[in-house]
FIFI-327354 format. One record per residue (C-alpha): residue number from 1; residue in one letter; x, y, z. Coordinates in steps of 0.25 Angstrom, whole numbers. Layout:
ATOM  resi  resn      x      y      z
ATOM   NUM     a      X      Y      Z
...
***
This chain:
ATOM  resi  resn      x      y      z
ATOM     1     x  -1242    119   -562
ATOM     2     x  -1242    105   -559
ATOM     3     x  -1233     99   -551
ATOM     4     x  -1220     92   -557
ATOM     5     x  -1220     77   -557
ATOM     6     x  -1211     67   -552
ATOM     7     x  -1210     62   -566
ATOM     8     x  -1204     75   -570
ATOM     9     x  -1195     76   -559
ATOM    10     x  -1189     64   -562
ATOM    11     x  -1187     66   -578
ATOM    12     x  -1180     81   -573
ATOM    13     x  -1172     76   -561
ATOM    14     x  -1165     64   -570
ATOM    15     x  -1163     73   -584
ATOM    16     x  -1158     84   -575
ATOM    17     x  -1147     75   -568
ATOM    18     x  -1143     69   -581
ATOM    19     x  -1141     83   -588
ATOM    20     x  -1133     85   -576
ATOM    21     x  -1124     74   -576
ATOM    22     x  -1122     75   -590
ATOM    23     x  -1120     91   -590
ATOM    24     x  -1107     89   -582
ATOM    25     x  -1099     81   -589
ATOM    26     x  -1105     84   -603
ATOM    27     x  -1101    100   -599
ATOM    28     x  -1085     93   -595
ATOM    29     x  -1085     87   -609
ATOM    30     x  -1090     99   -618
ATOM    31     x  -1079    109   -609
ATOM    32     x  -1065     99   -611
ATOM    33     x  -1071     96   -625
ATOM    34     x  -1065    110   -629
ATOM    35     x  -1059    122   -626
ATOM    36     x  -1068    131   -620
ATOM    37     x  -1070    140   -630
ATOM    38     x  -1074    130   -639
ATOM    39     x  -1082    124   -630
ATOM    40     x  -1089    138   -629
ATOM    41     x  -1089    137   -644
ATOM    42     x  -1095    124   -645
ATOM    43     x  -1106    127   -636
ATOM    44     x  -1110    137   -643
ATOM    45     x  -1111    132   -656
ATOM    46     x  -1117    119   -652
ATOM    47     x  -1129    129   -645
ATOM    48     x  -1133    136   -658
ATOM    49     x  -1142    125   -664
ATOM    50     x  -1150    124   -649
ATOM    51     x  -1158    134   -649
ATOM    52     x  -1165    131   -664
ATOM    53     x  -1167    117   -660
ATOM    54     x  -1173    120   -647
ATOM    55     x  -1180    131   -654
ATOM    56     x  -1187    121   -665
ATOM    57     x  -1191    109   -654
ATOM    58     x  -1196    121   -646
ATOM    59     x  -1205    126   -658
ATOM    60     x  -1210    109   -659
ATOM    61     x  -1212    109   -646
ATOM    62     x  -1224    122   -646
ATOM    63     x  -1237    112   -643
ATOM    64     x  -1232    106   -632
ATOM    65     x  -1219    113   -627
ATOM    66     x  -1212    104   -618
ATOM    67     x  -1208    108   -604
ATOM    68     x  -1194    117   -607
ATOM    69     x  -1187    111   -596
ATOM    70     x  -1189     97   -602
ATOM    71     x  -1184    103   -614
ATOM    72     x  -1171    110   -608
ATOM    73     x  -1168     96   -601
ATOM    74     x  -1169     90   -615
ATOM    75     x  -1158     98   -619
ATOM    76     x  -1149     96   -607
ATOM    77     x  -1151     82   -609
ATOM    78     x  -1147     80   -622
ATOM    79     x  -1135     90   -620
ATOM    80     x  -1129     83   -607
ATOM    81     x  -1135     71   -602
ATOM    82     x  -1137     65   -616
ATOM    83     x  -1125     70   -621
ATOM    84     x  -1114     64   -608
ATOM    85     x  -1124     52   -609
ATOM    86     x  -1120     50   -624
ATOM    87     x  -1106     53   -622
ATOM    88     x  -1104     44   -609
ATOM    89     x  -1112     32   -617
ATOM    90     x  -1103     33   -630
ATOM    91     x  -1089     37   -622
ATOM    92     x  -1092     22   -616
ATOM    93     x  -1096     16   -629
ATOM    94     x  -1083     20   -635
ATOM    95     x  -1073     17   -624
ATOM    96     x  -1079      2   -622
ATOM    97     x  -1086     -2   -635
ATOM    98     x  -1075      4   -645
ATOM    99     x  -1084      9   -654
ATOM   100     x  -1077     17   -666
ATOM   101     x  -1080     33   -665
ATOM   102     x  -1091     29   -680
ATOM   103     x  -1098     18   -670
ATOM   104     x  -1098     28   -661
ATOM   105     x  -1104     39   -668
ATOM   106     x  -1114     31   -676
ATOM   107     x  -1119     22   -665
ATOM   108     x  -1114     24   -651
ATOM   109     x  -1118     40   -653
ATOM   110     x  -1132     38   -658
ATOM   111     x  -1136     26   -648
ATOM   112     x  -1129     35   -636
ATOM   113     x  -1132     49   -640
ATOM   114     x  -1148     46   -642
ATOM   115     x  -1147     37   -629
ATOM   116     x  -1147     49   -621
ATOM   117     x  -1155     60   -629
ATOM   118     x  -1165     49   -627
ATOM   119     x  -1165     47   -613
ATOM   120     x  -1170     60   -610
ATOM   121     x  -1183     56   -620
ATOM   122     x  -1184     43   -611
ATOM   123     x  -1182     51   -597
ATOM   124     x  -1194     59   -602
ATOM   125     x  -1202     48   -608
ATOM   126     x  -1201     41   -594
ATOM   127     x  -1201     51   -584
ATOM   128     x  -1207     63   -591
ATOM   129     x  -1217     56   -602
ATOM   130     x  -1229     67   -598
ATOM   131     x  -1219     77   -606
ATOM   132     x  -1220     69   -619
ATOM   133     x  -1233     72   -628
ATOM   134     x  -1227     63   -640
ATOM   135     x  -1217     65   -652
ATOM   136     x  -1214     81   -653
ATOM   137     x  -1211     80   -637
ATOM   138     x  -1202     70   -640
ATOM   139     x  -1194     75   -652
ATOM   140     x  -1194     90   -643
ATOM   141     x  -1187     82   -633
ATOM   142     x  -1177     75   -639
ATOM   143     x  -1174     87   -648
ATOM   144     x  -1170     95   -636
ATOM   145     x  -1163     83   -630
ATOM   146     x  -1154     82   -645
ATOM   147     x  -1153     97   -645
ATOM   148     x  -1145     99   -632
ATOM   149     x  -1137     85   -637
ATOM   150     x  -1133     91   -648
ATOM   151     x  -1128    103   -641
ATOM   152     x  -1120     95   -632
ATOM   153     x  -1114     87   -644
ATOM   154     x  -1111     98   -652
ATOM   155     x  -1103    106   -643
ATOM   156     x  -1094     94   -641
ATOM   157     x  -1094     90   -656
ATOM   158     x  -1090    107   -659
ATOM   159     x  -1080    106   -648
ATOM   160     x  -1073     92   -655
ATOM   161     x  -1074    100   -668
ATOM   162     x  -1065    113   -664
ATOM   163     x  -1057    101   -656
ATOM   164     x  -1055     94   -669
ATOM   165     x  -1058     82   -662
ATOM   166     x  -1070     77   -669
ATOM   167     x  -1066     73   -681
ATOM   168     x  -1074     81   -692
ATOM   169     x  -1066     94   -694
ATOM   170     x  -1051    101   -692
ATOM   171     x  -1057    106   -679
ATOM   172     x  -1058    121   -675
ATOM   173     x  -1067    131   -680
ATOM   174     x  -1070    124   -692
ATOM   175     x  -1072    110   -685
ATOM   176     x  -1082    118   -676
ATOM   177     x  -1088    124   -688
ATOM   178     x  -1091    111   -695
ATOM   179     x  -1097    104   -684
ATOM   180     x  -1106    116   -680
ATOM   181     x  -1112    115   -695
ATOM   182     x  -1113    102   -694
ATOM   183     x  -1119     99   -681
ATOM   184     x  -1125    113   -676
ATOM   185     x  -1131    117   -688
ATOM   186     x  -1133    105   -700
ATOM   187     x  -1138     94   -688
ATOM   188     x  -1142    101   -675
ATOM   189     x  -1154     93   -675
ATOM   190     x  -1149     79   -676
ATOM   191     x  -1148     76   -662
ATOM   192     x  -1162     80   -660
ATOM   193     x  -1166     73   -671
ATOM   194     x  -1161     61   -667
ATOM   195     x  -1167     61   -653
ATOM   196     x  -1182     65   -658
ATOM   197     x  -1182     49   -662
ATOM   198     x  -1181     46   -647
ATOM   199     x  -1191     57   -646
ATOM   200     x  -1200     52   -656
ATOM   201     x  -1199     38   -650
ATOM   202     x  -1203     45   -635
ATOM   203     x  -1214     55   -640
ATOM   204     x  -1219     40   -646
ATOM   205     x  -1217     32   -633
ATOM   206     x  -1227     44   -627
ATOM   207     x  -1238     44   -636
ATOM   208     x  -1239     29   -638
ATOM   209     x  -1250     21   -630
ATOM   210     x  -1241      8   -636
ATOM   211     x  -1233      3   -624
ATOM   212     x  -1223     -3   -634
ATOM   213     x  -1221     10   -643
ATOM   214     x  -1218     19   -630
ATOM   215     x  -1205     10   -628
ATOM   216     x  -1200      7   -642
ATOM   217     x  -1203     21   -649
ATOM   218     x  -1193     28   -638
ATOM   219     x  -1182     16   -641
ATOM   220     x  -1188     17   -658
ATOM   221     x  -1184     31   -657
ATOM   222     x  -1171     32   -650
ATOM   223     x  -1166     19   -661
ATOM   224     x  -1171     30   -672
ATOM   225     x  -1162     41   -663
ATOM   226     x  -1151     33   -665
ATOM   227     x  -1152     29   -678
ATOM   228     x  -1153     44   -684
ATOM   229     x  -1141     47   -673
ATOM   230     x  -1133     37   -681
ATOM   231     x  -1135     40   -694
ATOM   232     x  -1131     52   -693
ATOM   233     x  -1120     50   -684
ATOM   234     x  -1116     38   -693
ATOM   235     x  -1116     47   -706
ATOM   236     x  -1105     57   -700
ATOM   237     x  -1097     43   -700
ATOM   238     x  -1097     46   -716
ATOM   239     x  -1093     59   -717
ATOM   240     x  -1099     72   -723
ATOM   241     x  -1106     64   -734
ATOM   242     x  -1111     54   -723
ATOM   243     x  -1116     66   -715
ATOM   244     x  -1121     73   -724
ATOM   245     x  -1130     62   -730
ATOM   246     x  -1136     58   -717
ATOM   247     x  -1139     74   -714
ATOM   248     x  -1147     74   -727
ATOM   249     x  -1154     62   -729
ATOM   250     x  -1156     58   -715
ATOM   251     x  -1155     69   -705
ATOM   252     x  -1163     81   -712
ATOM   253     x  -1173     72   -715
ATOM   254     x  -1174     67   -700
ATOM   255     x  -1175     80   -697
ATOM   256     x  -1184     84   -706
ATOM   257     x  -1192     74   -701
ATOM   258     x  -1192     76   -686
ATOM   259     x  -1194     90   -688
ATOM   260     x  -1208     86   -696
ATOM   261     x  -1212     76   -686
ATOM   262     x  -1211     87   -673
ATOM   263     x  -1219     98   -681
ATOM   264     x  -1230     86   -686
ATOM   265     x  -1229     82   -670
ATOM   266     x  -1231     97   -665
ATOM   267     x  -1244     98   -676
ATOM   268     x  -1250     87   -671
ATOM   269     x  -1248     92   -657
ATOM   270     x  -1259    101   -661
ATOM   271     x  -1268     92   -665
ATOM   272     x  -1267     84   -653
ATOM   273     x  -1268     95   -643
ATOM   274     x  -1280    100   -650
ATOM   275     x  -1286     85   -649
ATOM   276     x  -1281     82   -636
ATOM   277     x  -1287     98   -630
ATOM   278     x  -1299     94   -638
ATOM   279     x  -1301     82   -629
ATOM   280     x  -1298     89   -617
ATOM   281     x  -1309     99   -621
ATOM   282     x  -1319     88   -623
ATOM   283     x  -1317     85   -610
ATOM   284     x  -1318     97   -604
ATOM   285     x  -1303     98   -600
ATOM   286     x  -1299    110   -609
ATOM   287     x  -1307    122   -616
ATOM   288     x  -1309    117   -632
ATOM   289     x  -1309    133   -633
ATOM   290     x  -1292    131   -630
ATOM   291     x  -1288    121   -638
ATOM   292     x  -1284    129   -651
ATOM   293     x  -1276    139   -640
ATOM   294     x  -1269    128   -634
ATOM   295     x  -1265    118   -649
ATOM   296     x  -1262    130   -658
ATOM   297     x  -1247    137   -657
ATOM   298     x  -1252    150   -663
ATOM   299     x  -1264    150   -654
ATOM   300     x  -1257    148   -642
ATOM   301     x  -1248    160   -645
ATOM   302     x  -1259    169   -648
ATOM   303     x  -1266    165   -634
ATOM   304     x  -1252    167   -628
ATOM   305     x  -1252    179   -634
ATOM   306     x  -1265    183   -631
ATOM   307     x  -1262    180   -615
ATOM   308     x  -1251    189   -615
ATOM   309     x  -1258    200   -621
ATOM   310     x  -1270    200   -611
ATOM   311     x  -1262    194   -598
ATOM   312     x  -1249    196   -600
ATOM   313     x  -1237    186   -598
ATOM   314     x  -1245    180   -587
ATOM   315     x  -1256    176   -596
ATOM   316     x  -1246    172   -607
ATOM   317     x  -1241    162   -596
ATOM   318     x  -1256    157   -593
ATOM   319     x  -1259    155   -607
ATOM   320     x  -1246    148   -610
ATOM   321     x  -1248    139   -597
ATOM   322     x  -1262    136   -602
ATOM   323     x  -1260    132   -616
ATOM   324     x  -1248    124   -609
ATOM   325     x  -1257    116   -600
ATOM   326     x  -1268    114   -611
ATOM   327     x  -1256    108   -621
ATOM   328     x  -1250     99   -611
ATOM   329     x  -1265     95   -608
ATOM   330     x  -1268     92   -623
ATOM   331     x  -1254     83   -623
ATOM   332     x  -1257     74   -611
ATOM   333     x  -1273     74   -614
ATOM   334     x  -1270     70   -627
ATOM   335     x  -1260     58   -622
ATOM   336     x  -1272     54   -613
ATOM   337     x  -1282     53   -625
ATOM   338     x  -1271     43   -631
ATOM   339     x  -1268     37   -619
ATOM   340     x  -1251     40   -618
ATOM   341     x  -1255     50   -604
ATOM   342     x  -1243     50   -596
ATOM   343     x  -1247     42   -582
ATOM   344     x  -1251     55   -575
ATOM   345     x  -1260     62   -586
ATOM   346     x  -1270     63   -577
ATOM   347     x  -1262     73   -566
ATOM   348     x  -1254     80   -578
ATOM   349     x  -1269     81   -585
ATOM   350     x  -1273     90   -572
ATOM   351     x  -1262     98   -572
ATOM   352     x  -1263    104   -585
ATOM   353     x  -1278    105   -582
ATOM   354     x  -1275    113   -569
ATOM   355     x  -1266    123   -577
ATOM   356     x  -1276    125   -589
ATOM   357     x  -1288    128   -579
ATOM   358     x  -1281    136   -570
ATOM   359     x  -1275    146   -582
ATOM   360     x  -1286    144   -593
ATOM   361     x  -1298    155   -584
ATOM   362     x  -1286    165   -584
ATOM   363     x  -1283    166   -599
ATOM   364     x  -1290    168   -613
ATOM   365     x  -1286    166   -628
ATOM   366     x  -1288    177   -638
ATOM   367     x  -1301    180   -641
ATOM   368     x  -1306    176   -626
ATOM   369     x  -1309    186   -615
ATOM   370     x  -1297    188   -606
ATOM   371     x  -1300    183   -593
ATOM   372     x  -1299    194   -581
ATOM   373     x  -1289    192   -570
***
């Protein structure tokens, strides 16, 4: 395994003390929101939209499945340093600009809230860009990042429910039971679909070779963020009718739409890898004969499979290290061909070319003579 780099040291050290600094007191606030049982309570109910979410970015992100830890710190981020960065920035905007609790909610929120979800994008655009392939990557990321927001957010708005302190119910169970429906299971998704357009923007910023387009797509895509943020924000302002108008006509369709845009990203995934593993090939980088093992989902498993059943689990871990390295070589071979390689492609470029001849003489793919040991 390659040695990590100080790119990535940086990018873990700075997001791991922010998590921590935001950890603290954002704990502190969920435990005096409420009594502890209904803390407990919140908590729990706020958790059971998680798991699906993660569940469906995980299924998007098969091709090329980002690093977990990367993933694991998206969440963090977004339910503590994003969410205490949020809550400092709008606690000050209140108590000095005077803005009104519908300015607040309609434009302090949004501008604030996708602030921070964002800055984890821009901390990974800057100090960890090799990580980012293009679009899907980014929509992943900031999915995770608007997942674990979400979670954080919820618990406190579950909380002011029981409390009766939020203004939308009589408080209690039913208060808690209205806002579970509404924001566990009719919009879990929101806040991940609105920081995929700062996703969108960085996946852009990645796979550009225009020096102008790397800079405005990021800002051209947190501005979108902030505009979907605060139209739905700004239609609760209205009621049920309000909120119920922009779910339909604005949100479902948004939805709808992103949800296309990452299964037509991850398709042509595919194609690319195969384009990109065929050049390799040509080269005389990457045996041609692997390509349709490494850039088809169902072939993969059944090579998986077929490792596991002539090796064992140690060969199941060789063949899944393999097709690994080969995937990540098609990623960074293809950004070569269009000239968007990260700075150190060259060093990263040997790595995966190390691991792939140094497991490749000890497995075989079905229908190939197992090699002896």
């Amino acid at each position: 395994m390659a040695a990590p780099r100080r790119d990535s040291r940086a990018f873990t050290v700075v997001v791991t003390v922010l998590v921590c600094l935001g950890a603290l007191p954002m704990l502190l606030v969920i435990a005096l929101s409420s009594a502890p049982a209904i803390a407990v309570l919140a908590t729990c109910l706020a958790a059971i939209p998680v798991v699906p979410l993660v569940l469906c970015y995980l299924w998007l992100d098969r091709y090329e499945p980002e690093p977990r830890s990367l993933l694991l710190l998206g969440l963090l981020w977004g339910a503590f340093a994003a969410t205490f960065g949020a809550l400092v920035v709008q606690g000050i905007g209140g108590l000095f600009a005077g803005v009104t609790d519908s300015v607040s909610l309609a434009v302090l929120a949004p501008v604030t809230e996708e602030a921070s979800k964002g800055l984890f994008l821009l901390l990974l655009l800057l100090l960890r860009r090799a990580e980012l392939d293009g679009v899907l990557d980014g929509i992943v990321y900031a999915g995770m990042v608007g997942i674990g927001f979400a979670f954080t957010e919820n618990i406190l708005y579950l909380g002011a429910s029981y409390n009766g302190t939020d203004g939308m119910g009589p408080g209690g169970l039913v208060g808690v039971t209205s806002t579970f429906v509404i924001r566990c299971l009719f919009s879990p998704f929101a806040h991940p679909l609105f920081t995929a357009f700062t996703g969108i923007g960085v996946g852009i910023a990645v796979g550009t070779r225009k020096p102008a387009l790397r800079w405005l797509a990021p800002v051209a895509g947190y501005c979108c963020a902030v505009l979907a943020h605060a139209t739905w924000n700004g239609s609760t302002i209205f009621g049920f009718e309000g909120f119920a108008g922009a779910y339909v006509l604005i949100m479902v369709p948004a939805f709808a739409g992103l949800t296309w845009l990452g299964v037509w990203s991850r398709r042509s995934e595919r194609r690319m890898l195969a384009a990109a593993l065929g050049d390799a090939a040509q080269r005389g980088l990457f045996p041609a004969t692997d390509i349709g093992w490494v850039v088809d989902l169902r072939a993969r498993r059944a090579a998986r499979a077929y490792a596991k059943q002539t090796a064992g689990k140690p060969g199941e871990d060789a063949m899944r290290d393999y097709q690994q390295a080969a995937i990540e070589l098609g990623f960074l071979h293809h950004r070569y061909l269009h000239g968007t390689a990260p700075a150190d492609y060259a060093v990263r470029g040997q790595d995966f070319l190390a691991r792939i001849n140094a497991i490749r003489p000890g497995i075989a793919f079905p229908g190939q003579v197992v090699p002896t040991r």
